[in-house]
mmCIF file of the C-alpha atoms, coordinates in Angstrom:
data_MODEL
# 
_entry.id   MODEL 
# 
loop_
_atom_site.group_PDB 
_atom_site.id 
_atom_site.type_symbol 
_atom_site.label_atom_id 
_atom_site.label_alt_id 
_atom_site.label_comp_id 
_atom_site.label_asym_id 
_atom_site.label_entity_id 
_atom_site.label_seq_id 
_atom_site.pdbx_PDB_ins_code 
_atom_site.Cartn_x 
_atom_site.Cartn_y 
_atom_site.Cartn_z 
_atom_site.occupancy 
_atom_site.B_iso_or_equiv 
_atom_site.pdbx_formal_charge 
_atom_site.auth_seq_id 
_atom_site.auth_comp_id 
_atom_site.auth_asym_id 
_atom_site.auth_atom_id 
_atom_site.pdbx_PDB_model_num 
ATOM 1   C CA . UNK A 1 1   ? 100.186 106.167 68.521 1.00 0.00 ? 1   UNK A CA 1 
ATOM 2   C CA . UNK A 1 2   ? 102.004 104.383 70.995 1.00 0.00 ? 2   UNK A CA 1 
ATOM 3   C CA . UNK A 1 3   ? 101.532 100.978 71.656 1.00 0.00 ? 3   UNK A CA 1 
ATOM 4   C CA . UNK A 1 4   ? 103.249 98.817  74.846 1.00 0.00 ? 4   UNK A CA 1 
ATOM 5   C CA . UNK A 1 5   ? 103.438 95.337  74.818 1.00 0.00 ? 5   UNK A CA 1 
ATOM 6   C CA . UNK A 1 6   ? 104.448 93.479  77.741 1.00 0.00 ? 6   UNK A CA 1 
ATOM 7   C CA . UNK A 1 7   ? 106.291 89.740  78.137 1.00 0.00 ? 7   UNK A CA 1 
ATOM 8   C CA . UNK A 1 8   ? 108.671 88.149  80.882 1.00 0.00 ? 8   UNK A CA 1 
ATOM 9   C CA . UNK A 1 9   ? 105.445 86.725  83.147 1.00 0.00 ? 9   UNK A CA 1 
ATOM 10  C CA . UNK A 1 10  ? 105.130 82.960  84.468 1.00 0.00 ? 10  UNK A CA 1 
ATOM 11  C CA . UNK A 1 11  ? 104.904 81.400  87.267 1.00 0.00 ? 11  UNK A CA 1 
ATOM 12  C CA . UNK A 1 12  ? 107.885 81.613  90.266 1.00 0.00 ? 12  UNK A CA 1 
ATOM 13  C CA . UNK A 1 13  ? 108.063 80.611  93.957 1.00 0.00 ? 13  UNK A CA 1 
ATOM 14  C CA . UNK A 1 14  ? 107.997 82.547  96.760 1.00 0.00 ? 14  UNK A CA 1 
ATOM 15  C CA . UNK A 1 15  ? 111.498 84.261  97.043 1.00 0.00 ? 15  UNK A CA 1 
ATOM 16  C CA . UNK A 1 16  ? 112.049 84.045  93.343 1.00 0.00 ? 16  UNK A CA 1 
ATOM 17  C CA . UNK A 1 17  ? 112.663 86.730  90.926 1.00 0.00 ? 17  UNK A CA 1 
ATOM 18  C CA . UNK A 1 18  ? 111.128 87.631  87.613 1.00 0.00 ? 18  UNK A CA 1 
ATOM 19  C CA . UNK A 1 19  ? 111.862 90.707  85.469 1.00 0.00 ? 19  UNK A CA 1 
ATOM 20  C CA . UNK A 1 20  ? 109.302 92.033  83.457 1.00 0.00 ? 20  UNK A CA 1 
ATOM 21  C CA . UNK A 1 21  ? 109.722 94.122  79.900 1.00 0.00 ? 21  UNK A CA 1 
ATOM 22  C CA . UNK A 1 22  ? 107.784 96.430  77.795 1.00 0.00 ? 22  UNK A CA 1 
ATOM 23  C CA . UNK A 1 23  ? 108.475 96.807  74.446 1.00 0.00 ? 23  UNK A CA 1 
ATOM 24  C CA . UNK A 1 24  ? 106.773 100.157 73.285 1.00 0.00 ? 24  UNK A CA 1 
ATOM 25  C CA . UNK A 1 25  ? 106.535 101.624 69.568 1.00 0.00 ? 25  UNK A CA 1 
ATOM 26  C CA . UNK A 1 26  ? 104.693 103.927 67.264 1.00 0.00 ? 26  UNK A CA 1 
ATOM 27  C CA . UNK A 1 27  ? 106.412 106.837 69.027 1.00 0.00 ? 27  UNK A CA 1 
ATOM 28  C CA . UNK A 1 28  ? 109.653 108.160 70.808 1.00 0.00 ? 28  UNK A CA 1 
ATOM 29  C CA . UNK A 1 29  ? 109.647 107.039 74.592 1.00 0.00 ? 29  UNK A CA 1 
ATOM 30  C CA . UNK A 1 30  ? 111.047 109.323 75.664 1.00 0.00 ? 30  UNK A CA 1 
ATOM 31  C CA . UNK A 1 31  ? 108.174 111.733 75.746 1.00 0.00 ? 31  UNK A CA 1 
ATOM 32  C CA . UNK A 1 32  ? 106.375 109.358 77.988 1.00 0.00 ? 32  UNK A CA 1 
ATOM 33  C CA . UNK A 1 33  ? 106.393 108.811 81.804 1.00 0.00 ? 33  UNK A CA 1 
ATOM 34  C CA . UNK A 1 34  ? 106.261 105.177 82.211 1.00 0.00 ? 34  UNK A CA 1 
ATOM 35  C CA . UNK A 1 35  ? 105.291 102.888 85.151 1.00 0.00 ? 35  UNK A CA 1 
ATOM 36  C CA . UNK A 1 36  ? 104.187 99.597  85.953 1.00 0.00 ? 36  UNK A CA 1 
ATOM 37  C CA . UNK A 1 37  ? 100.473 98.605  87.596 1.00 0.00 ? 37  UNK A CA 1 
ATOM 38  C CA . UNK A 1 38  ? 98.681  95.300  88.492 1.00 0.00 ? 38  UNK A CA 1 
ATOM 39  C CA . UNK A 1 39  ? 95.316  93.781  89.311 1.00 0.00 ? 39  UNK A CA 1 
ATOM 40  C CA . UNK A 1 40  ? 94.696  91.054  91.620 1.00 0.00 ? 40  UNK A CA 1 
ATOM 41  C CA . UNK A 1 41  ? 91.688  89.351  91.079 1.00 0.00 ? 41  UNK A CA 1 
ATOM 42  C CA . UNK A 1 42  ? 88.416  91.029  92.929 1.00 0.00 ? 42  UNK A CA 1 
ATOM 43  C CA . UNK A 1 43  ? 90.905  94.247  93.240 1.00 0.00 ? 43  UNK A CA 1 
ATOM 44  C CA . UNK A 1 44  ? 91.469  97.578  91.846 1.00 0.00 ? 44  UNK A CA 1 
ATOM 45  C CA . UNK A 1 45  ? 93.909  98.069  89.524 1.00 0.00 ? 45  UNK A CA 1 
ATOM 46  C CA . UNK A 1 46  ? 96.831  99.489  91.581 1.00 0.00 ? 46  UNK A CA 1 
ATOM 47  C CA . UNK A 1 47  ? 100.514 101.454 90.734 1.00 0.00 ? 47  UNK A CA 1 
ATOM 48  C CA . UNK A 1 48  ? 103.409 99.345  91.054 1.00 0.00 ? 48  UNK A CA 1 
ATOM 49  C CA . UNK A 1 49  ? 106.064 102.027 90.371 1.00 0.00 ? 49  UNK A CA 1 
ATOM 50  C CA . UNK A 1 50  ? 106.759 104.733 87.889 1.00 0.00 ? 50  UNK A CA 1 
ATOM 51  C CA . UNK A 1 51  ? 109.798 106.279 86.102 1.00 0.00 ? 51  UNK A CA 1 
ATOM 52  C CA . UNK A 1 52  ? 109.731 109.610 84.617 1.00 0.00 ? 52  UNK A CA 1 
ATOM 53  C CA . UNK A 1 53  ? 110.678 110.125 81.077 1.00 0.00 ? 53  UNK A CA 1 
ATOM 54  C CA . UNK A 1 54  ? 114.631 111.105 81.787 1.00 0.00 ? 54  UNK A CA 1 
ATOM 55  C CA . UNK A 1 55  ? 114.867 108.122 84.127 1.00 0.00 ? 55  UNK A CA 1 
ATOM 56  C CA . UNK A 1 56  ? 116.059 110.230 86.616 1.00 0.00 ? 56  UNK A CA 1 
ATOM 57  C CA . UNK A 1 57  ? 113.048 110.057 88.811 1.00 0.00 ? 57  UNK A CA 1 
ATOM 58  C CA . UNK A 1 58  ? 111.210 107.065 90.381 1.00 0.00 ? 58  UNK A CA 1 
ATOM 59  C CA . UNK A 1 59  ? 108.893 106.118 92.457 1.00 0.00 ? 59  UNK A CA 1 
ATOM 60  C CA . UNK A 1 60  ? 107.490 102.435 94.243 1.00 0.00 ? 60  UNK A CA 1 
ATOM 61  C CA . UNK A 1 61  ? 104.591 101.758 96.165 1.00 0.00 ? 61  UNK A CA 1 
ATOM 62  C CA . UNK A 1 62  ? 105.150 101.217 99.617 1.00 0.00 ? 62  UNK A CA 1 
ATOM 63  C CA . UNK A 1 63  ? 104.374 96.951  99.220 1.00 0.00 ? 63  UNK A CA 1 
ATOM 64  C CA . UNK A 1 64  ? 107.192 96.716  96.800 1.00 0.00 ? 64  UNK A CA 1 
ATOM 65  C CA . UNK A 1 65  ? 109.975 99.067  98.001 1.00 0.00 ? 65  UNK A CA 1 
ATOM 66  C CA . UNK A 1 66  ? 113.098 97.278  98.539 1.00 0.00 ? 66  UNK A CA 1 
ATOM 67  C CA . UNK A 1 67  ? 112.318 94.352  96.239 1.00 0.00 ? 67  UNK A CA 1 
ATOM 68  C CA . UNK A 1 68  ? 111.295 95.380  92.784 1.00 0.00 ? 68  UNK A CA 1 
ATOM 69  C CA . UNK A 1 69  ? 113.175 98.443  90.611 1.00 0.00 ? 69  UNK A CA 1 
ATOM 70  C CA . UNK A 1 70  ? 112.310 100.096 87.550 1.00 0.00 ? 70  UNK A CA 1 
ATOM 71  C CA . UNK A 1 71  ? 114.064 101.267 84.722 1.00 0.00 ? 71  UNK A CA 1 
ATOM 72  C CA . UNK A 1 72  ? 114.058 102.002 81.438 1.00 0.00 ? 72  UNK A CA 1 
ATOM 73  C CA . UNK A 1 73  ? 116.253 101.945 78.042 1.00 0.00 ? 73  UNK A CA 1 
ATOM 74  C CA . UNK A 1 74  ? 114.476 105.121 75.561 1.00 0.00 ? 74  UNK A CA 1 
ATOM 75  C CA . UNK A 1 75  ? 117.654 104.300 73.070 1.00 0.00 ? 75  UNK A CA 1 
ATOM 76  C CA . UNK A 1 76  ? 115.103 100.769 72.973 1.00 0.00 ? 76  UNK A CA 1 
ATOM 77  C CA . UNK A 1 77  ? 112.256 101.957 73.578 1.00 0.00 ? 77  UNK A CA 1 
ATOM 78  C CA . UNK A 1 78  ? 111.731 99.179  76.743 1.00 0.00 ? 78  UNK A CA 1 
ATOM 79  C CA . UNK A 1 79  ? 110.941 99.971  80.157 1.00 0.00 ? 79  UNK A CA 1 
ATOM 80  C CA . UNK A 1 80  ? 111.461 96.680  82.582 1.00 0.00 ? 80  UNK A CA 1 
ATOM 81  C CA . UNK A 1 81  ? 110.682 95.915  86.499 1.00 0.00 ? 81  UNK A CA 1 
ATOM 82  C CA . UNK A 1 82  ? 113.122 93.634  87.998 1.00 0.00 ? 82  UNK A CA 1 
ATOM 83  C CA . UNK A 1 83  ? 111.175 91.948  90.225 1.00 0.00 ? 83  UNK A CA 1 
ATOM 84  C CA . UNK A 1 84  ? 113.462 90.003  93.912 1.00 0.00 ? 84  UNK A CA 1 
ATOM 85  C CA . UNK A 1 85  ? 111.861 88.574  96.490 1.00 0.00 ? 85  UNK A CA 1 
ATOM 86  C CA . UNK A 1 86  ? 108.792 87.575  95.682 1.00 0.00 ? 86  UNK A CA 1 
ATOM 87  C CA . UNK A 1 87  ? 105.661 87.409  97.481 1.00 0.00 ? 87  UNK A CA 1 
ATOM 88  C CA . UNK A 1 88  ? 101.888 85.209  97.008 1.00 0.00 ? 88  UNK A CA 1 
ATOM 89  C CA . UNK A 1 89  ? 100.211 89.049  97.144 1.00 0.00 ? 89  UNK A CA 1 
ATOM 90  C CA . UNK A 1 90  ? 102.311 89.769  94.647 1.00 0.00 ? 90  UNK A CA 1 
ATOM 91  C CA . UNK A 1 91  ? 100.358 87.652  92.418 1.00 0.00 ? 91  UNK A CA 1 
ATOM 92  C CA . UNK A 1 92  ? 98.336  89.889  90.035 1.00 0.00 ? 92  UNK A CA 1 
ATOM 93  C CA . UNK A 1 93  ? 98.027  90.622  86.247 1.00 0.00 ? 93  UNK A CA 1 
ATOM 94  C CA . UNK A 1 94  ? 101.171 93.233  85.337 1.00 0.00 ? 94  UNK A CA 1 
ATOM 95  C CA . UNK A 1 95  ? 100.580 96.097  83.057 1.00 0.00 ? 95  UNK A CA 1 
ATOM 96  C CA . UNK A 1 96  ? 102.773 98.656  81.375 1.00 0.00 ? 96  UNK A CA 1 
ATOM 97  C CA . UNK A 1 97  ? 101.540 102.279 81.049 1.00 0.00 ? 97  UNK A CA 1 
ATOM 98  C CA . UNK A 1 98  ? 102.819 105.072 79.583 1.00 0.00 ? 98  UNK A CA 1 
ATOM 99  C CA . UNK A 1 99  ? 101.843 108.941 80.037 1.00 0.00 ? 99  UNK A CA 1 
ATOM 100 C CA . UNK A 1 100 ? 102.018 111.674 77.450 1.00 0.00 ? 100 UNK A CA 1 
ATOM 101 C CA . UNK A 1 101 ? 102.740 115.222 78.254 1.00 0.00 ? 101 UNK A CA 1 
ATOM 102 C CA . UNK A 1 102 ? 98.800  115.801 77.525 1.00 0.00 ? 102 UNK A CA 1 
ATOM 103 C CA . UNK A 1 103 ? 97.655  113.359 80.345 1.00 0.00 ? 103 UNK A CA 1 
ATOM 104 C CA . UNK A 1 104 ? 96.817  110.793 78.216 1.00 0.00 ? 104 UNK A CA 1 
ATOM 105 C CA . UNK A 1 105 ? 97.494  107.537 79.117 1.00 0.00 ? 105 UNK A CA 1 
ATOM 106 C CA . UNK A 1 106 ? 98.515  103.926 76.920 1.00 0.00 ? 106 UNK A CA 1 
ATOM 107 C CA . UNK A 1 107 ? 98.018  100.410 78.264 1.00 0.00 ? 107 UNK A CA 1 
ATOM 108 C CA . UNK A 1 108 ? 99.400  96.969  77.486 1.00 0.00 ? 108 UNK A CA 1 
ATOM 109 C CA . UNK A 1 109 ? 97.821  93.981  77.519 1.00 0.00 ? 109 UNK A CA 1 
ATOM 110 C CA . UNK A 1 110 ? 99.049  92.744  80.467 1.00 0.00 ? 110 UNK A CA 1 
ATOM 111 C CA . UNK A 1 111 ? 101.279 89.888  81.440 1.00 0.00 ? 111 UNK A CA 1 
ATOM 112 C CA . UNK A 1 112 ? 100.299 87.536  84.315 1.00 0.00 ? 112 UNK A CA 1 
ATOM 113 C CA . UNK A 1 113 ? 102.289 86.797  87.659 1.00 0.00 ? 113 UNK A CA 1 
ATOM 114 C CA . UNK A 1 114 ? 101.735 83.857  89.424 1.00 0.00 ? 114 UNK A CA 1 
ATOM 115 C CA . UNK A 1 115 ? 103.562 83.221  93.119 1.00 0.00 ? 115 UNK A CA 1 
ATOM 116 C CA . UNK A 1 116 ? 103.141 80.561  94.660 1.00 0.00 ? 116 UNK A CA 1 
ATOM 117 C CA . UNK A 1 117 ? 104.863 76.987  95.598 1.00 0.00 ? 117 UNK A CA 1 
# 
């Protein structure tokens, strides 16, 4: 079973950078679409960006286009979100997910961002 485990959050100021990684195991990664998602407090969980399993393929949501990328490594098993330009809204636990071919979906446990000066 796969497992994800996130690390690379803290606390930056607005206009700072941060990059995020996600150290996965218990299976190859690259049968896995990976993405990022966060949840502000009092707010839905929401989809940061997403990477398909070649790495050829990504996708951002419209609030972080321009400022954050995604990539992965499946040699090590990591996926990462570099993370510019930094915003207060962007403020939010950070979780890794990864999707089988079967729909079925893994989870981190999260790693928190904190913006602010």
């Amino acid at each position: 079973q796969l497992q994800l485990v996130e690390s690379g959050g803290g606390l930056v100021q607005p206009g700072g950078s941060l990059r995020l990684s996600c150290a996965t195991s218990g299976s190859t990664l690259e049968d896995y679409a990976t993405g990022w998602f966060r949840q502000a407090p009092g707010k839905e969980r929401e989809a940061v960006a997403c990477i398909s399993s070649s790495g050829r393929s990504t996708n951002y949501a419209d609030s972080v286009k321009g400022r954050f990328t995604i990539s992965r490594d499946n040699a090590k098993n990591t996926v990462s979100l570099q993370m510019n330009s930094l915003k207060p809204e962007d403020t939010a636990v950070y979780y890794c997910n990864a999707l089988s071919h079967t729909a079925r979906a893994y989870w981190g446990q999260g790693t928190q961002v904190t913006v602010s000066s």
